[in-house]
N, C-alpha and C positions, 0 to 999 in steps of 0.2 A: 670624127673630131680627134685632135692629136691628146694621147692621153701620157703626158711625163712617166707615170707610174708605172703603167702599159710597157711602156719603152725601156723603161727601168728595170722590169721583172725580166724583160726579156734579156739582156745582158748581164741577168744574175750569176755571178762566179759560184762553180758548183763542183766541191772535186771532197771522196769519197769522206764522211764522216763531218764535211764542214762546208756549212755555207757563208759566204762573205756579200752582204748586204750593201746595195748601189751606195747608201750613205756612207757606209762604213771605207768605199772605195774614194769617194768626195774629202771625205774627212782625211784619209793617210794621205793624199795626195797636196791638199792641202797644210797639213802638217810639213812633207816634205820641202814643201815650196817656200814656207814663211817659219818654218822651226832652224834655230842654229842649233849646233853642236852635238851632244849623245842622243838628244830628242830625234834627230832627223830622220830615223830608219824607225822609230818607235810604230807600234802599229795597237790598236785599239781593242780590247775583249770582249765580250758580254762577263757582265758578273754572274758569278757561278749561282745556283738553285738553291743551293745549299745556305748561301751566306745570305743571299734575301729573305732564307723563312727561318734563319738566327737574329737578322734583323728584326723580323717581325715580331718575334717572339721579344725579345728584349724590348723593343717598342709596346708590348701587350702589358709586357711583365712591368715595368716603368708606367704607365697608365693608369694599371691594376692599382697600385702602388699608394698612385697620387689619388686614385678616386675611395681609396679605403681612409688615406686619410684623410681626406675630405670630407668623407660620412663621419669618420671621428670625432672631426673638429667641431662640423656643422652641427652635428645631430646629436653625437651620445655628449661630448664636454660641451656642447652649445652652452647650457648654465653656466661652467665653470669656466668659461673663457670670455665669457659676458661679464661674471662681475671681476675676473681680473683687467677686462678693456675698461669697464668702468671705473677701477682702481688709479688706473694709468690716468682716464680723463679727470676723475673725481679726490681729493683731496679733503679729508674729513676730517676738523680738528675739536678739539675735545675746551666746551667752553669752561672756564671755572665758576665756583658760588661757592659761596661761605658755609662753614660746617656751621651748626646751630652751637648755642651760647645758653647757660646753664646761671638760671637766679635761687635766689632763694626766695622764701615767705613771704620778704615784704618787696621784692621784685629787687632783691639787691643785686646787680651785676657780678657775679664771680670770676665769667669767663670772658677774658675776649680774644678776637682775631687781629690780629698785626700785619701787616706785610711785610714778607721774606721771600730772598730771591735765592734760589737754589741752580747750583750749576748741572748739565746733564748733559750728555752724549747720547747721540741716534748710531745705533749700532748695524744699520745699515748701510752706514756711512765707511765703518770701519776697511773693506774691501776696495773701497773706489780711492784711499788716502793711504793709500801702503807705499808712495814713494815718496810723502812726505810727511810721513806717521810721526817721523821720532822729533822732526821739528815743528810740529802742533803739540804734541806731547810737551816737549820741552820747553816752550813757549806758556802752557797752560799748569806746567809744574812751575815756572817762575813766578806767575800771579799767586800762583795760591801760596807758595812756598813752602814745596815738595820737590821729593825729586821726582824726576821724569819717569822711574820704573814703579812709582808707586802707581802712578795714573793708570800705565799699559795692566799692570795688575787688577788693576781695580774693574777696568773694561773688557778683558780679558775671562777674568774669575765671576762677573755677574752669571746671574740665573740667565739660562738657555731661551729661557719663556719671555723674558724682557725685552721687548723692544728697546727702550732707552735705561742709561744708567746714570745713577745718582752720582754724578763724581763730590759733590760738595754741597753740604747744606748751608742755608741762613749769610751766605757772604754779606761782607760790610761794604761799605760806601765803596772805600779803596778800590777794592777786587772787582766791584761790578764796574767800574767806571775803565779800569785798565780792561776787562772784556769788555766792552761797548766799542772801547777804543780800536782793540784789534780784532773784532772781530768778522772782518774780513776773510784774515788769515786763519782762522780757526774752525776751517770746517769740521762739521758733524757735531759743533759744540752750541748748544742756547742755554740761553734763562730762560727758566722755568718761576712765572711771577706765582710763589702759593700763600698761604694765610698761616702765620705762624700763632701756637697758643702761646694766651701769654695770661698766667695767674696772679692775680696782685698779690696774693695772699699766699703765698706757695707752702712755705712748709705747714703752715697753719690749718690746713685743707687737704694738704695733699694725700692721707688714706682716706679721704670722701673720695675728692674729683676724680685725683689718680691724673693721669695724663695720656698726652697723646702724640705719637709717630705714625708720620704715615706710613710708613716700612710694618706698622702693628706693631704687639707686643703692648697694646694697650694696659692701661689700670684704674683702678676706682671707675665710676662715674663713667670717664671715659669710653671705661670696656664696657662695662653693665648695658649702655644705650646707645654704644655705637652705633646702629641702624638706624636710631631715630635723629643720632646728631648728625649722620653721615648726609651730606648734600646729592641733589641729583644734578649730574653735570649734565650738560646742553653740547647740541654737535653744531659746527659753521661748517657747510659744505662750499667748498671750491672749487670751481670750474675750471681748469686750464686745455693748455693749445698744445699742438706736437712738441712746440719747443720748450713746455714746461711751464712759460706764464698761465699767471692766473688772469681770466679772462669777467668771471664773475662770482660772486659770494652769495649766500644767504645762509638765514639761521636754519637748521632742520630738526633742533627741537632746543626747547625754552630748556634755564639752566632754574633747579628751584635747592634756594639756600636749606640746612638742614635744619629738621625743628628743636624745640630748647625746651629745657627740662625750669620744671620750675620745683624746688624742692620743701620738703617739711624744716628744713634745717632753718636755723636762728644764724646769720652771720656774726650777727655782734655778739651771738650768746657764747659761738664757736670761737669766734677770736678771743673772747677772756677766758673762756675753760684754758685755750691752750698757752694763753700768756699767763696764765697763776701757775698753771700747772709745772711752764715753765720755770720761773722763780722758784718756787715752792719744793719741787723734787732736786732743782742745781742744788737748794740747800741744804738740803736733807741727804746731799752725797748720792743720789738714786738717778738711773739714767732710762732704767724703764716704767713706762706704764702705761696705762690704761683708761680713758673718759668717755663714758656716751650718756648722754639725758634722752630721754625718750615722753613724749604728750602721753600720759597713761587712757586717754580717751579716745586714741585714734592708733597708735603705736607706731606716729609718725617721728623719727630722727632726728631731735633740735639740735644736737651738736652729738659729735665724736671724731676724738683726738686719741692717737699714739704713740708712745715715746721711746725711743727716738724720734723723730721724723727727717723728711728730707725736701729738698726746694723739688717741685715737680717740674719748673721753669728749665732746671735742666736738659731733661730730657725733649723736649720742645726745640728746644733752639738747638740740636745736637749734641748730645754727652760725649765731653769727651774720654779716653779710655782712661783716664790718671782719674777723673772725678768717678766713672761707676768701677775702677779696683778699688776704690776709700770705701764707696758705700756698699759694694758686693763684698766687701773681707771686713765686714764690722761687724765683730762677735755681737753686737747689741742690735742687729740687723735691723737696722731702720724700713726696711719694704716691708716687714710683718706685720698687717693691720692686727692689731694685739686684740682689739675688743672684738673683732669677729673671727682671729684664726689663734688666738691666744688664748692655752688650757691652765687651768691653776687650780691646787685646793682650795676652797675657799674659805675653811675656819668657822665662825661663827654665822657668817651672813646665811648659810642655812638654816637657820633656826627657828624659822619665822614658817617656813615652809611644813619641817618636821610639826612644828607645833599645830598648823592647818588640817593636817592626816591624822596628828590622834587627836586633835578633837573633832574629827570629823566621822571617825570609827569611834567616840566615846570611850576612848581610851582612860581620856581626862576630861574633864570640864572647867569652867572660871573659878569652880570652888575649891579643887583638887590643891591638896600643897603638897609638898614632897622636902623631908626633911636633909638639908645640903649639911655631910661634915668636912668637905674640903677633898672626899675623894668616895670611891667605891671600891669595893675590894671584892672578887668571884675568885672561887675554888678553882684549882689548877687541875687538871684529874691525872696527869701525868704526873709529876709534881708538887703534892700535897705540899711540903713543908715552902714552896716559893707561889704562893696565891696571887694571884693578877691585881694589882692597883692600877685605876686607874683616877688619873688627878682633878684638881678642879684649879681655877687658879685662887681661889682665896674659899672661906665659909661661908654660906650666903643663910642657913639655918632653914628654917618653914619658906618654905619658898611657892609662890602662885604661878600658873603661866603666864600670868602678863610680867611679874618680877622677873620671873627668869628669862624673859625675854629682853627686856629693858636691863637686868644687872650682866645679863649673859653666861648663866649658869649654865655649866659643864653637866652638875651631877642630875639635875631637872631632865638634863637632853639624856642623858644615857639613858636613866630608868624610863622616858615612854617613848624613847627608840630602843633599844632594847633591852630592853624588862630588868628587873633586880627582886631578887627573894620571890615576894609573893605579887608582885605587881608583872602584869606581863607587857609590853612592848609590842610598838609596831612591829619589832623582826623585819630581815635584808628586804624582805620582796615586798611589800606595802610600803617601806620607804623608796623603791625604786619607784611603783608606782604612782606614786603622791609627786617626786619630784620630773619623774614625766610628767604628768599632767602641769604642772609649772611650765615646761620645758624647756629641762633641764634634759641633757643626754640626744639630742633633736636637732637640727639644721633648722631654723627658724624661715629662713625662707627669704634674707632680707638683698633687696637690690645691692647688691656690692659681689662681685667676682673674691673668691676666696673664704668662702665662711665654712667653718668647720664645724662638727657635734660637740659636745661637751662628751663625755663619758662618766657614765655612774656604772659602778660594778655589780655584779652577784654572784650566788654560788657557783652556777655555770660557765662563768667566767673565767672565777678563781681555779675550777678542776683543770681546764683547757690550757691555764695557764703556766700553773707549776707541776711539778711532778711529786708523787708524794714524799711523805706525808706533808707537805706545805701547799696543798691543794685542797684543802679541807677549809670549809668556809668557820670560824671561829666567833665566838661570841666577841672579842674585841675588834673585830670588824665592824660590827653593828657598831659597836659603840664608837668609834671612829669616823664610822659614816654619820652617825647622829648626830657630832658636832663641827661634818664638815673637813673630817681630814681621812688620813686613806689613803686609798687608791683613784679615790674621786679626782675627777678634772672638768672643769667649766669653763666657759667664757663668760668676758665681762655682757657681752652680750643678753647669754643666758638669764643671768644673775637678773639683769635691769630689766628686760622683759618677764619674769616674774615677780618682781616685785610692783611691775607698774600694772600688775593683773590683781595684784592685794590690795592695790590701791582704788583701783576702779568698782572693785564689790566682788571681780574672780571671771572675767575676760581675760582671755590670752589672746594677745592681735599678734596677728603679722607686724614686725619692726620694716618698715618701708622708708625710703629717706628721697624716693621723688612722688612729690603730689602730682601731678599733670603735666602734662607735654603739650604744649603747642605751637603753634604755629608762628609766622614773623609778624604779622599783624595779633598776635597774644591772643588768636583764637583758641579756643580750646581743641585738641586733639584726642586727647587719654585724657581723663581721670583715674587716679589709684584712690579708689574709696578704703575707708578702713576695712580689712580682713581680718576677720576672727578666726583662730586657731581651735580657739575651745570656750567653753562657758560651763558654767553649770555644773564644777566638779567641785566646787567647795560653796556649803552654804557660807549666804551673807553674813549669817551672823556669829559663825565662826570667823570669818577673816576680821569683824569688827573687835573683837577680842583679842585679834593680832594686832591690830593698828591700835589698839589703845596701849599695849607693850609696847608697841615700836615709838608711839608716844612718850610711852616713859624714858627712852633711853635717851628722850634729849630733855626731858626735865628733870629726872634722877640720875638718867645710868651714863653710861660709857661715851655720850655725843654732846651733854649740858653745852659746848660751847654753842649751841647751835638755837641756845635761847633767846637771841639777841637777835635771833632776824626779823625782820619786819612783819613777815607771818611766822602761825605755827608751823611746827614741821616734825615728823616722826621718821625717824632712823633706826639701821642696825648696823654696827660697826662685825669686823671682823678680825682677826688674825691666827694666820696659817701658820703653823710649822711646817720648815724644809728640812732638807738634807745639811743643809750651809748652820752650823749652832752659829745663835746668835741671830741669824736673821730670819725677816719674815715675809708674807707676802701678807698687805694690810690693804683691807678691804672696807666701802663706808656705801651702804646706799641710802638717799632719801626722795621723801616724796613730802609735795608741801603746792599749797596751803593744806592742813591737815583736814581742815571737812571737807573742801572741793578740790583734789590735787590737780594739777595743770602738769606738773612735770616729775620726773622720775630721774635723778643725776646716781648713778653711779662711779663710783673712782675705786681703781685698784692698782698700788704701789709695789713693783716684784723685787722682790728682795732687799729689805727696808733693813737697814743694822736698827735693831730693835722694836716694837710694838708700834702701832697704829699712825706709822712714820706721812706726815703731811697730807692724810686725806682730809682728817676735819676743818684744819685750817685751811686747805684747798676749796674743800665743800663749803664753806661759811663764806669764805671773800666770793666765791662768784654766785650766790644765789642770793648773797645780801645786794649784790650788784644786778641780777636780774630780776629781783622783787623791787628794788627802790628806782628801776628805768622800765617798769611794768607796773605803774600806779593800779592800772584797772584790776590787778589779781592780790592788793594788799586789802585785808579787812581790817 
């Protein structure tokens, strides 16, 4: 049979070091026949050995390459490239709900939510609009009316961690309608629809509630139960296509509104403490002070007011920088909740306390008199011929503990806080510890952000303090502390929550100012039961020998205006010496009705030009107004 190949091999061209192959003889010949120009003599090679296994190699090495990354992608980032493809498919937006709303006692509305539209930028946006930045800029500086470099700064200088930034809070009608308008042309720009606070009652409340930014820096209220007012938002997940629509929705998890505080505090009682208080201190020329009432049976918060104060609506709807330089450069510093971070001496409103420790050491008794001549006079040991006096304000003669509590006798408080001749005294460290047990010198513990210790002094104190010899604890310390002046420092807080522990029979509670937290449908969530601090450090029937003083000071002594109220009521007034001659810091607490007390008002006026400057006629108008709108507590 004729075999081509056969035939083929047989006329294989063979000449020494090279053989040319029958095809390779077809091919040039071919070339020859149908190639024009330089091609026509061209003749064909074998590619070299060399270059097919560089070939290979590169083709091995480019394989290797593609199947490492491959294992890469598939296998080790498998997770993290899933949920970025899920990213790309999935579009997850964040539902809103309502932050919870805060009552009072009788379920009175305090707080509510509004609606506000806040402007924001996606800052991922920022890279893809870089050639038409400065005319969306410029555009979105014209609504607001700014200029255009405020914007790029603002988007610019945000936190690294932010996804979107706040360009503008609370816009008005105007401005959302002009963006609605163009917002076509405004990429990377929305509305952000959120819940703005809003206080009816703003300055009147505002160191309870305090307020609230969502940026934080919360206060009052606000801060104290953020968690519990704070809402849980809900997510809407979005389906879309390669081209970016969304294709389908659903919820993927429910949005649940924040729960609401329901508090001990009296609204109506809170808005007249701080409308007299008001009146009452513009005219007395005084711009600071101090109000809290407290339930002496529960040591729940019926009111507490601070003076200055400020609208906390401000800060809500965005403060702007001319309104917080007013209120951040006001020597009278309105943000200072004064009843819980405001220290002061207190004067005589000690006395009630001092008198509880020595007759509880048997110091004294209800029989004990002590004869007042207008002053006391101790040996000097340095200084023989200049002997220490110390004053009273007037002669009060034979005086009893309940008198000297009711007329407010200086020279009674020395000699059984510290001793005279032959009578010997509590001394520094049993008056500390007596008005600890009060709790005085102590952070009480109560829901509000900012509450400070009072401080009562002692020896060790004094050594640490000065250097000698004015580090030596002296006998006119004692006596200085014994009626309340010194080195001593309190809050009105302190003050009110011991004396609503005199009142009760000698319970010290925790001061708390939210009852219970619940739910939107007014479930219960929390209760705050009453917490007791202390008990059981003063017999009853020593504190009953205090309150029958403290009775006296508004039938005889230093309060008589306070006969006219519809119930009894037993008080002790006070007043501090400062540094400032002339003025004072005047102090009034009372408790009433006097057999069953329901409430415990404190008032303390700082820096009063003169003596017992507007607390009692403060204290009289609103408790004559909360007895005669409280039928059930008049007897």
């Amino acid at each position: 049979m004729f075999s081509p190949r056969k035939n083929l091999d047989r006329i294989r061209i063979k000449r020494p070091g090279l053989e040319i192959e029958p095809e390779e003889i077809f091919c040039d010949a071919l070339v020859q026949k149908n190639e024009q120009g330089p091609f026509q003599k061209k003749m064909e090679v074998p590619i070299k050995s060399r270059s097919l296994k560089i070939l290979w190699l590169v083709f091995f090495i480019l394989g290797g390459i593609v199947f490492i990354k491959n294992f890469q992608f598939q296998i080790i980032q498998h997770d993290e490239f899933s949920v970025l493809a899920q990213k790309n498919k999935y579009v997850v937006s964040k539902l809103e709900a309502q932050r919870g709303v805060i009552y009072d006692k009788n379920f009175q509305q305090l707080v509510y939510n509004r609606p506000s539209y806040d402007l924001t930028f996606d800052k991922a946006k920022l890279s893809e609009i870089q050639d038409s930045k400065q005319n969306i800029f410029g555009k979105i500086a014209w609504i607001l009316g700014v200029k255009p470099e405020t914007i790029e700064e603002k988007i610019t200088s945000a936190d690294a961690k932010d996804e979107s930034v706040l360009v503008s809070q609370n816009l008005d009608y105007q401005k959302l309608i002009m963006f609605e308008s163009n917002a076509d042309e405004l990429e990377g720009f929305s509305i952000k629809n959120v819940g703005m606070r809003e206080y009816p009652d703003g300055p009147a409340f505002a160191h309870v509630i305090g307020y609230y930014r969502e940026s934080g820096n919360n206060s009052g209220l606000e801060d104290y139960y953020n968690t519990s007012l704070s809402p849980q938002f809900g997510e809407m997940k979005s389906e879309r296509d390669v081209s970016g629509e969304i294709t389908s929705e659903e919820v993927a998890k429910l949005s649940e509104p924040g729960n609401n505080l329901v508090l001990w505090l009296d609204a109506d009682l809170q808005k007249k403490l701080y409308d007299t208080m008001s009146v009452q201190i513009k005219n007395a020329g005084v711009k600071r002070a101090a109000g809290v009432a407290i339930d002496p049976k529960t040591g729940g918060i019926l009111a507490l007011v601070s003076f200055p104060s400020f609208d906390n609506n401000l800060f809500s709807k965005g403060i702007s920088q001319e309104d917080w330089n007013t209120l951040s450069n006001n020597k009278d510093m309105p943000f200072l909740n004064r009843v819980i971070a405001g220290k002061y001496v207190t004067g005589s409103i000690i006395k009630p306390i001092i008198a509880s420790g020595a007759l509880q050491e048997g110091i004294v008794s209800d029989k004990t008199t002590i004869d007042c001549k207008g002053q006391i006079v101790i040996d000097n040991p340095w200084f023989p011929d200049q002997p220490y006096t110390f004053k009273d304000w007037t002669v009060h003669g034979l005086t009893n503990i309940r008198d000297a509590i009711a007329r407010s006798c200086n020279v009674f408080f020395y000699t059984i806080g510290g001793g005279y001749k032959n009578f010997k005294g509590l001394g520094p460290d049993k008056i500390k510890e007596y008005l600890n047990y009060f709790g005085w010198g102590e952070k009480l513990g109560i829901d509000l952000s900012g509450e400070v210790s009072g401080f009562v002094p002692d020896k060790e104190w004094k050594k640490n303090k000065y250097s000698s010899p004015n580090n030596i604890w002296m006998p006119g310390d004692t006596y200085n502390m014994s009626i309340g002046q010194g080195f001593l420092s309190i809050t009105p807080l302190e003050v009110a929550s011991s004396y609503a522990a005199i009142a009760n029979g000698g319970t010290l509670f925790k001061p708390q100012v939210v009852k219970e937290i619940i739910d939107k449908d007014k479930n219960v969530i929390q209760e705050f039961l009453p917490t007791v601090i202390r008990q059981g450090f003063i017999d009853k029937n020593n504190l009953e020998i205090v309150k029958q003083g403290m009775r006296g000071t508004v039938t005889y002594g230093s309060a008589t205006v306070l006969n006219d109220l519809p119930v009894e009521a037993a008080a002790k007034t006070g007043t501090a010496e400062i540094p400032r001659e002339g003025y004072y810091h005047s102090w009034i607490t009372v408790f009433a009705p006097y057999d069953d007390p329901q409430i415990v008002l404190t008032l303390m006026v700082e820096e009063g030009l003169g003596m017992h400057v507007a607390v009692a006629p403060t204290v009289k108008e609103v408790l004559e107004w909360y007895f005669n709108n409280n039928g059930s507590l008049v007897k």
